[in-house]
N, C-alpha and C positions, 0 to 999 in steps of 0.2 A: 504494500500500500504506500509506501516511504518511495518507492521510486513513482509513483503516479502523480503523485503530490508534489514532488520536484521538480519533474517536465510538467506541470500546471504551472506552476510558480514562475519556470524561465520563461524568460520572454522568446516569442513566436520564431525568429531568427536563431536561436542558440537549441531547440528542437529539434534533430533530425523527423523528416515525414516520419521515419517507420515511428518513433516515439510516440507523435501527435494517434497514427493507426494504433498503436497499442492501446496506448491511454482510451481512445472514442471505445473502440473496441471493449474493454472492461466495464467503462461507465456505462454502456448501453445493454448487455446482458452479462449473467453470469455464467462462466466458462473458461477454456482458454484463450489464447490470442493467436495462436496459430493450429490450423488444422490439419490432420493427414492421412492419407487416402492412397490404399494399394492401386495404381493403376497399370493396365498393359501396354506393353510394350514390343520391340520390333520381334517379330516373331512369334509372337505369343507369351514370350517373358514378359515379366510385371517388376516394376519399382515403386518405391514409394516418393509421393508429390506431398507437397508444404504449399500453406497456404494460407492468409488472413481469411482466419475464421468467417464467415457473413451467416451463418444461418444459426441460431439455436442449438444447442449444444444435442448431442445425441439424437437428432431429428431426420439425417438423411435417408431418404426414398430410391430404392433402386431405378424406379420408374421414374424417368425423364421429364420433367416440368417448366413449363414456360417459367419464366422469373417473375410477369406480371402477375400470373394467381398464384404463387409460389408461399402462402403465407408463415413459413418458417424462416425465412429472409427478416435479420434484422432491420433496424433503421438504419445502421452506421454501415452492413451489410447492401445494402443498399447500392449507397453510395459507393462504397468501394466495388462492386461489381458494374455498376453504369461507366465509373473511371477505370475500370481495370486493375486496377489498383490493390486488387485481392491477390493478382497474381505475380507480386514483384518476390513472393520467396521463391517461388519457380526457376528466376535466374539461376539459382544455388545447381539447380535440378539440371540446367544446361551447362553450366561451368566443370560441372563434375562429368560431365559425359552420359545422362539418363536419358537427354530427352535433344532434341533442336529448338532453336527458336522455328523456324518453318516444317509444317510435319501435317499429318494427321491429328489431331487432338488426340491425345493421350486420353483412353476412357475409362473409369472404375470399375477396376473388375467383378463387382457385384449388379453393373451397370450394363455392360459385355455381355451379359446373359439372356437379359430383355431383347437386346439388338440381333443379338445372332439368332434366335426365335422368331423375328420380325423378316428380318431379309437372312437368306441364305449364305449370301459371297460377301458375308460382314467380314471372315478373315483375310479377305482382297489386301486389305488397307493395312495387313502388317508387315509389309514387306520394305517398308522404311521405318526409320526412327517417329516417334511423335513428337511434335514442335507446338510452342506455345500456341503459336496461331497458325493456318492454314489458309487454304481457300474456301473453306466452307466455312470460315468465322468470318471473311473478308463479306461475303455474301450471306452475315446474318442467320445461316443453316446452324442447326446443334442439332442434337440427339432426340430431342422429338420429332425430329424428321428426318429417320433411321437411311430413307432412301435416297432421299435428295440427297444427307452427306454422303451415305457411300459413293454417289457420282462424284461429286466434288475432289474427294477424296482421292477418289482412282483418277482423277481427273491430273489434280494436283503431282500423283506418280508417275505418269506418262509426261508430263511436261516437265519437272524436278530438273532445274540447274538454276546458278547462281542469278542469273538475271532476274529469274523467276519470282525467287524468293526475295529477291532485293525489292520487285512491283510488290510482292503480298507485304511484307513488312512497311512497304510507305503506306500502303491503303489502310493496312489495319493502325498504325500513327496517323491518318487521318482519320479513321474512324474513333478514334478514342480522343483526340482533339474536338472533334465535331459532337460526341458523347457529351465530353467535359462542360464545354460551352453553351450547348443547349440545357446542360440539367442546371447551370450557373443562371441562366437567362431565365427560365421556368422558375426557380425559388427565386431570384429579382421581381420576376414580374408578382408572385403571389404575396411577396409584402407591400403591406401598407406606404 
């Protein structure tokens, strides 16, 4: 509790972000502050992913949920999943050699079970590493829509080199700049 009360105390500048995500993160449910989730990988291997917590502690669904009726999404949860911002432990995940930043989305393997029941040639897409973001996060697709991503996905594997991934990574940093902005400009305009 002594370190919450200290990053309150310092002024906003002498905070590191991940501090302020800690800190929101505790003050807004009780829990940890960061999450972690076996998920698969190239092959079928699985590693384990970190993560700022965003939803209620012991609450995750194997079945795939939009975020807008999602209601185990905290408030601070929120936020950090509209900026991305949930996923800056992830680095760790790429740094150490788990995951790419461009890939297939890395999926929880208790999650993997629902999808390969749904579509058949779900394990097409393990034939690269999984990367933060993809082509199917660039185009807004996730896991409730099993089919669409596996296209994307297999889409993304047939096309895989450097350029590629250089386009997917600016669009997805546009898309979280255009995120950020918008959810800045919607709570502007909602105050008085």
């Amino acid at each position: 509790m002594i370190r919450y009360s200290v990053c309150i105390r310092q002024s906003s500048i002498t905070c590191t972000p991940s501090q302020h995500y800690h800190t929101a993160i505790k003050l807004d449910s009780p829990g940890p502050v960061f999450y972690s989730q076996v998920r698969t990988a190239e092959l079928g291997g699985t590693f384990q992913v970190y993560k700022f917590r965003t939803m209620l502690p012991d609450s995750e669904s194997a079945k795939p949920e939009e975020d807008k009726t999602n209601d185990r999404i905290t408030r601070v949860g929120r936020v950090l999943r509209k900026t991305h911002l949930d996923e800056i432990p992830q680095l760790w995940t790429i740094l150490t050699g788990g995951m790419s930043v461009v890939g297939p989305r890395a999926t929880w393997t208790e999650e993997e079970r629902h999808l390969e029941a749904e579509v058949e040639t779900w394990r097409k897409r393990w034939f690269v590493k999984p990367g933060l973001t993809g082509l199917a996060q660039i185009h807004e697709i996730n896991s409730t829509d099993p089919k669409t991503k596996l296209r994307y996905d297999l889409e993304y594997i047939r096309r895989q080199s450097f350029w590629f991934d250089i386009k997917i990574v600016t669009r997805q940093v546009w898309h979280v700049v255009e995120d950020t902005v918008s959810m800045l400009t919607k709570r502007q305009n909602e105050e008085p």
